[in-house]
N, CA, C and O atoms as a GROMACS GRO file, in nm:
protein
  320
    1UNK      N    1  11.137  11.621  -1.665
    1UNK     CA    2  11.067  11.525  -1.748
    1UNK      C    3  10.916  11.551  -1.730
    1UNK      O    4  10.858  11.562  -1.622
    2UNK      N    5  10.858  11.560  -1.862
    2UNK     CA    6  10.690  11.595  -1.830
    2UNK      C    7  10.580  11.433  -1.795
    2UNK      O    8  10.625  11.322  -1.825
    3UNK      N    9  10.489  11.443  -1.753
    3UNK     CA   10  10.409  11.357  -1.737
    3UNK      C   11  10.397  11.267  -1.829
    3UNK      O   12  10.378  11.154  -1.784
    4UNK      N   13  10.404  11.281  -1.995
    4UNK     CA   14  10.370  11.189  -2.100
    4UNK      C   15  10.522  11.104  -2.104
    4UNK      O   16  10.519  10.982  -2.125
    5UNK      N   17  10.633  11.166  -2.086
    5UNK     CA   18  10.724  11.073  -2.095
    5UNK      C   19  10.807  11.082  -1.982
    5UNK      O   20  10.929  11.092  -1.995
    6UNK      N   21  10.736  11.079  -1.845
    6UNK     CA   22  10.729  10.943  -1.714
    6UNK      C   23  10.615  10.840  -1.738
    6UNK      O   24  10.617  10.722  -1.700
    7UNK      N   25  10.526  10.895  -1.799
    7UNK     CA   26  10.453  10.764  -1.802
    7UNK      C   27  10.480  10.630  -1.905
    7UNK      O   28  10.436  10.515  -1.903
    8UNK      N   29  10.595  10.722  -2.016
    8UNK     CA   30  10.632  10.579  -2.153
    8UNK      C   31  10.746  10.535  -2.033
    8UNK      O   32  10.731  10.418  -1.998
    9UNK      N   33  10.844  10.600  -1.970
    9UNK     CA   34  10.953  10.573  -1.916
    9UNK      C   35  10.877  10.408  -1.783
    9UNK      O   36  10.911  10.296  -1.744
   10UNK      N   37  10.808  10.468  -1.773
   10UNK     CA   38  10.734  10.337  -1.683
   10UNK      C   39  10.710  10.255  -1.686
   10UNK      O   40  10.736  10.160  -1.613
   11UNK      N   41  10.618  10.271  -1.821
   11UNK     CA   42  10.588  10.159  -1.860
   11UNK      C   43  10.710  10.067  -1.933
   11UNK      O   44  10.742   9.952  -1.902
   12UNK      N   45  10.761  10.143  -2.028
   12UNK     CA   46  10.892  10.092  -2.063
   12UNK      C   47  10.911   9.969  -1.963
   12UNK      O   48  10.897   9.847  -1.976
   13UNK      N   49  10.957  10.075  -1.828
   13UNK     CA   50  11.011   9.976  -1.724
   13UNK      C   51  10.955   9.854  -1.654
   13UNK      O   52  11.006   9.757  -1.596
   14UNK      N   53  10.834   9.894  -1.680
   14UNK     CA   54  10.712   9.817  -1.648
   14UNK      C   55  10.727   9.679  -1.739
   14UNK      O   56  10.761   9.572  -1.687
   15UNK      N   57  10.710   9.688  -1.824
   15UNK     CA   58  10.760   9.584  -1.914
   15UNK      C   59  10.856   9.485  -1.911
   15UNK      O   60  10.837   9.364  -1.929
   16UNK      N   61  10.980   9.553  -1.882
   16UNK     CA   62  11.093   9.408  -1.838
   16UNK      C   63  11.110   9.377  -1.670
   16UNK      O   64  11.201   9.333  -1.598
   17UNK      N   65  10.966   9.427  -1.647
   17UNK     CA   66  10.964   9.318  -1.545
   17UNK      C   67  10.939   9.217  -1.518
   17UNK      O   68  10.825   9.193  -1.558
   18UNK      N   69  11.004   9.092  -1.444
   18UNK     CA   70  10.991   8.965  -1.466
   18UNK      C   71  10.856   8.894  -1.310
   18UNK      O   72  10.786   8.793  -1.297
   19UNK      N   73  10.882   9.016  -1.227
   19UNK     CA   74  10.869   8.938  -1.083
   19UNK      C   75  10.678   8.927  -1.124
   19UNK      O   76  10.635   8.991  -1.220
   20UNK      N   77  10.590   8.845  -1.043
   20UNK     CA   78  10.439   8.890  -1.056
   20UNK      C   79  10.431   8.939  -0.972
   20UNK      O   80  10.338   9.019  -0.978
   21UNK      N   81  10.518   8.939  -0.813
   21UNK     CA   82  10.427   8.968  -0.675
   21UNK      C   83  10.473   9.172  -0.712
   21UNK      O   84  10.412   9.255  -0.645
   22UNK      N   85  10.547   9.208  -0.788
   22UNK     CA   86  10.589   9.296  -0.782
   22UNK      C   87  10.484   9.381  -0.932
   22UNK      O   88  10.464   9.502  -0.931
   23UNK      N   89  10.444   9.315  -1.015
   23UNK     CA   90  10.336   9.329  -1.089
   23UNK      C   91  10.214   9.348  -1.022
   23UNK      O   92  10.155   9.456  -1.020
   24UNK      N   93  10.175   9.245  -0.968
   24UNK     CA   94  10.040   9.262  -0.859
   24UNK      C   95  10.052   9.377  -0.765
   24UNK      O   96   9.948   9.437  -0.735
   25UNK      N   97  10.183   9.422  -0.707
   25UNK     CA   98  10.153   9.536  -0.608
   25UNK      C   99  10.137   9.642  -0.646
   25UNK      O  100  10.073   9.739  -0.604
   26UNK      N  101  10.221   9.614  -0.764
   26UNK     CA  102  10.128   9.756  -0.844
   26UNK      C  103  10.018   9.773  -0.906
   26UNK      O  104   9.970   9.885  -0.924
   27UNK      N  105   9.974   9.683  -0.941
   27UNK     CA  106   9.825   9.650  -0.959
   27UNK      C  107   9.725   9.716  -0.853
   27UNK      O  108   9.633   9.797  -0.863
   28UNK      N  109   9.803   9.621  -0.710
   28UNK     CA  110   9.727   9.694  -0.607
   28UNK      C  111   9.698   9.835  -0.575
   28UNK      O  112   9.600   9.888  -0.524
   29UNK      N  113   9.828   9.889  -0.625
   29UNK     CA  114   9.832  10.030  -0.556
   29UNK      C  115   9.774  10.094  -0.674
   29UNK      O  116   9.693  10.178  -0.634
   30UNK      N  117   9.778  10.092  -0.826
   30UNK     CA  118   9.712  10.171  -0.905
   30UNK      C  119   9.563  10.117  -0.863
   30UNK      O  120   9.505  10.225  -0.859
   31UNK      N  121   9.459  10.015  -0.828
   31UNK     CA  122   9.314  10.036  -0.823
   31UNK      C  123   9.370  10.097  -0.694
   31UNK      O  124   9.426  10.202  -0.724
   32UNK      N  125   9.376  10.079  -0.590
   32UNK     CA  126   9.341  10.192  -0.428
   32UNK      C  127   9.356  10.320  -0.523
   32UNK      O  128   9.257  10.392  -0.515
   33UNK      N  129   9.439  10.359  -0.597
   33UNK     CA  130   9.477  10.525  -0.636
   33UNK      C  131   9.336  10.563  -0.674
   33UNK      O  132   9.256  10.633  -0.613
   34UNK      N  133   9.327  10.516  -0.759
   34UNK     CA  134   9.183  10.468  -0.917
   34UNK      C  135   9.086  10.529  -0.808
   34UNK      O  136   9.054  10.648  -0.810
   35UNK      N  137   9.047  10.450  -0.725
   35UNK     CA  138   8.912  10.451  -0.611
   35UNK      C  139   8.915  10.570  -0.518
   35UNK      O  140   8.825  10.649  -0.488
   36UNK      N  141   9.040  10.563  -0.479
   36UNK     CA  142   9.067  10.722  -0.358
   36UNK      C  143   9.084  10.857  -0.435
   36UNK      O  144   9.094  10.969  -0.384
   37UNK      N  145   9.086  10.823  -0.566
   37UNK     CA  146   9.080  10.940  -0.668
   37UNK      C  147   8.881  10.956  -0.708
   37UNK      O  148   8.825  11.062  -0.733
   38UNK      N  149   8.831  10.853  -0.703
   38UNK     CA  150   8.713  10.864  -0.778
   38UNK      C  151   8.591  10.918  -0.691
   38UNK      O  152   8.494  10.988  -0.722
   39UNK      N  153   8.653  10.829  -0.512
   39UNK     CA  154   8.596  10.928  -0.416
   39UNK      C  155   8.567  11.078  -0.399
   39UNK      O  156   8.465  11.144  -0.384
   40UNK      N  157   8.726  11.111  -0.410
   40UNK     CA  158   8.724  11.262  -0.414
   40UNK      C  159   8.656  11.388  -0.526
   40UNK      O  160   8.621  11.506  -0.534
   41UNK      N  161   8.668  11.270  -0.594
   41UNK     CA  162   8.539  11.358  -0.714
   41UNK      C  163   8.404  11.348  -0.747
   41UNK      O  164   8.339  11.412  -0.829
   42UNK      N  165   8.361  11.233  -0.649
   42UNK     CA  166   8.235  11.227  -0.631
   42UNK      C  167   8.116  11.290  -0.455
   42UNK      O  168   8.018  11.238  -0.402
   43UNK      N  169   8.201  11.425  -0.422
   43UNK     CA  170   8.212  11.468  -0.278
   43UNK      C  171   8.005  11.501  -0.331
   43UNK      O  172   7.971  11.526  -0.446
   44UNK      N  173   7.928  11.492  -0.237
   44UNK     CA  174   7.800  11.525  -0.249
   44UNK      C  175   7.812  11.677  -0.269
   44UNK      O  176   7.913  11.748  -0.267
   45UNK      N  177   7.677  11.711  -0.289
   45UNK     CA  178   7.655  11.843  -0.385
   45UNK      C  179   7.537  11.935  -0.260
   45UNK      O  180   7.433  11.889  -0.213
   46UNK      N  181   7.583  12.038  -0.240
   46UNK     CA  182   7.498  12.113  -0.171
   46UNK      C  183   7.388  12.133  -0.197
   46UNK      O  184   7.354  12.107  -0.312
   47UNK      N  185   7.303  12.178  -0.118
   47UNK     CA  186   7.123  12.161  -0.170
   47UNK      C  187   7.121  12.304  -0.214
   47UNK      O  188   7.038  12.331  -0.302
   48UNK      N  189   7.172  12.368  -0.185
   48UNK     CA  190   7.175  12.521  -0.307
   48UNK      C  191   7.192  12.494  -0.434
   48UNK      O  192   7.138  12.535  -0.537
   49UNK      N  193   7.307  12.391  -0.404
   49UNK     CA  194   7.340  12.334  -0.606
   49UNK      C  195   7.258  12.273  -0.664
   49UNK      O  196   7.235  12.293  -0.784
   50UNK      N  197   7.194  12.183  -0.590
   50UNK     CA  198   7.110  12.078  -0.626
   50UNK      C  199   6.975  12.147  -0.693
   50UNK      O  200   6.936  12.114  -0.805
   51UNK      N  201   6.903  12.257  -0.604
   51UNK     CA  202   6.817  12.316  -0.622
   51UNK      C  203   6.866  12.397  -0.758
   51UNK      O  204   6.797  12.392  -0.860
   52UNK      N  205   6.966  12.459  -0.754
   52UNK     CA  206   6.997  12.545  -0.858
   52UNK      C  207   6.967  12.460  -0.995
   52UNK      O  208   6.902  12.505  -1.090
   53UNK      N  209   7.033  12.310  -0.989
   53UNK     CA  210   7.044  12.262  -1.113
   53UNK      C  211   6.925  12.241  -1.161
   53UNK      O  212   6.897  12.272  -1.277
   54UNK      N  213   6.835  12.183  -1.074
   54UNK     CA  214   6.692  12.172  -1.088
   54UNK      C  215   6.606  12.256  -1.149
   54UNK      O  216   6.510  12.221  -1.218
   55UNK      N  217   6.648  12.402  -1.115
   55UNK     CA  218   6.566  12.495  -1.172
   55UNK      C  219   6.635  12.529  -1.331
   55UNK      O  220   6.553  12.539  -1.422
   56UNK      N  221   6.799  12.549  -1.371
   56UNK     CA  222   6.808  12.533  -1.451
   56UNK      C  223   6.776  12.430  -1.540
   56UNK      O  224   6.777  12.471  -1.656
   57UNK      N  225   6.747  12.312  -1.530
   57UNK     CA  226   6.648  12.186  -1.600
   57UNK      C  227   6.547  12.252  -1.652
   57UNK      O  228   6.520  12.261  -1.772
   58UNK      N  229   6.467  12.319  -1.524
   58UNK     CA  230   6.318  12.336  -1.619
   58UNK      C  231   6.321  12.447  -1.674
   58UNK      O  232   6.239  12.468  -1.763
   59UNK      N  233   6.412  12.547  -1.640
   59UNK     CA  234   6.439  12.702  -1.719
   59UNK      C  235   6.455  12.608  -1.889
   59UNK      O  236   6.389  12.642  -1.987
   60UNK      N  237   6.544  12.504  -1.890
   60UNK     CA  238   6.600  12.483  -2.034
   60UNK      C  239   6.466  12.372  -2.072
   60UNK      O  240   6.486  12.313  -2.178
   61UNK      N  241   6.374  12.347  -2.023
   61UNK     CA  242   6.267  12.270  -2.043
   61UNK      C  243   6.180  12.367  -2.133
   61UNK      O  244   6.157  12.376  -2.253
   62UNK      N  245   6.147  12.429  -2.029
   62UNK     CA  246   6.053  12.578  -2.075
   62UNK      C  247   6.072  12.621  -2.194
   62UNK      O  248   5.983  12.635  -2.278
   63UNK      N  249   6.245  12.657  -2.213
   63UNK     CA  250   6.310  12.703  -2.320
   63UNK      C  251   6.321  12.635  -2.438
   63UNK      O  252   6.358  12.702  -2.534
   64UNK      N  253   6.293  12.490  -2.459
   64UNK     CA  254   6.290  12.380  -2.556
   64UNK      C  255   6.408  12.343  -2.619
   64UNK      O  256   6.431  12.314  -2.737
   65UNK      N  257   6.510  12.353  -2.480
   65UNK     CA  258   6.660  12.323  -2.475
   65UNK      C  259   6.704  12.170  -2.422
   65UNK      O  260   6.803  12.121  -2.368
   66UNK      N  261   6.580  12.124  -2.466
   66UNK     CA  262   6.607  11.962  -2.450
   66UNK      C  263   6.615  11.840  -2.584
   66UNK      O  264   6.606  11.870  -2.703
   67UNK      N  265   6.632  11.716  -2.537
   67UNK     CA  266   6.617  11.590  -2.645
   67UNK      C  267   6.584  11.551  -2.604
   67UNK      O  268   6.604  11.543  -2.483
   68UNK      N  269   6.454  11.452  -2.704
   68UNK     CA  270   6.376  11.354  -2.636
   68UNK      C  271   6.485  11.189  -2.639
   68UNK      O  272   6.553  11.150  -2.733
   69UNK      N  273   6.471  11.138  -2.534
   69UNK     CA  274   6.541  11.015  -2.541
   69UNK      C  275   6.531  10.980  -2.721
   69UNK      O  276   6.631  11.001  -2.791
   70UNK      N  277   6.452  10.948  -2.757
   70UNK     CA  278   6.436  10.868  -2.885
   70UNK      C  279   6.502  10.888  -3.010
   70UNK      O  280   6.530  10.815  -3.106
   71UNK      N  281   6.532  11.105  -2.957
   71UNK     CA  282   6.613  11.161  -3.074
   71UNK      C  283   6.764  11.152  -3.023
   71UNK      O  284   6.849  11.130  -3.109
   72UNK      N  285   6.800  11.165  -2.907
   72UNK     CA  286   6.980  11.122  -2.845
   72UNK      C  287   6.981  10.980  -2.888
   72UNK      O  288   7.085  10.961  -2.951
   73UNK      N  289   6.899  10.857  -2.879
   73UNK     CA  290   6.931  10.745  -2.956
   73UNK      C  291   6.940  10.789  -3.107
   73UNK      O  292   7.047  10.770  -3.166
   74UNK      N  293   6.866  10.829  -3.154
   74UNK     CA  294   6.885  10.816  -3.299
   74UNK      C  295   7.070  10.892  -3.365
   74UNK      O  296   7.157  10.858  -3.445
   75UNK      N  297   7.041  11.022  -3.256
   75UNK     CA  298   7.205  11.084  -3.306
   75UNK      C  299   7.318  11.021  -3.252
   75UNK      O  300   7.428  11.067  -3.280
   76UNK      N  301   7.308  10.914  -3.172
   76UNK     CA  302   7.407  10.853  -3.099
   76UNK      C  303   7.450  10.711  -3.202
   76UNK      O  304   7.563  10.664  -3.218
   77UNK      N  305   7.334  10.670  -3.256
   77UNK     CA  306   7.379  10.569  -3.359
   77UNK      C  307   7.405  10.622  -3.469
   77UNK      O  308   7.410  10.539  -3.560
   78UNK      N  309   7.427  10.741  -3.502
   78UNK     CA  310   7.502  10.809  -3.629
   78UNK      C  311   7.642  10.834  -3.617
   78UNK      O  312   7.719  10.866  -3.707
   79UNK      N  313   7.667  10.815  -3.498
   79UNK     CA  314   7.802  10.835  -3.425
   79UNK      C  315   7.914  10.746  -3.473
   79UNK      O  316   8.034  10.769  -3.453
   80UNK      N  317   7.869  10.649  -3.534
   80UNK     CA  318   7.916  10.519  -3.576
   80UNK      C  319   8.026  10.562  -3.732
   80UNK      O  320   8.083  10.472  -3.794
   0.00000   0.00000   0.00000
């Protein structure tokens, strides 16, 4: 069974459930997942990287590979 249908199969099941304390624990355990997942992808960034990104910034500065705030607002409300 692939991932998209364990997750209808779940919920499915999820659904005729009647209990709350058994609703809530899963509640519980999907935010801990949520958070111990969001940790791990937020691990700090080496100062080689850091530096690196930095210099690529102003390489694409230099290069006039930027937007001014005022023009990302303007294309962001066209988005609509």
């Amino acid at each position: 069974m692939d991932l998209e249908a364990r997750k209808i199969s779940f919920v499915q099941e999820f659904l005729r459930l009647e209990s709350e304390e058994i609703v809530t624990h899963l509640e519980t355990i999907l935010h801990k997942q949520k958070v111990k997942l969001f940790d791990q992808e937020m691990k700090s960034m080496s100062i080689d990287q850091f530096n690196k990104e930095i210099d690529q910034s102003l390489d694409d500065a230099k290069k006039g590979r930027i937007i001014s705030a005022k023009d990302l607002k303007s294309k962001i409300k066209k988005w609509d």
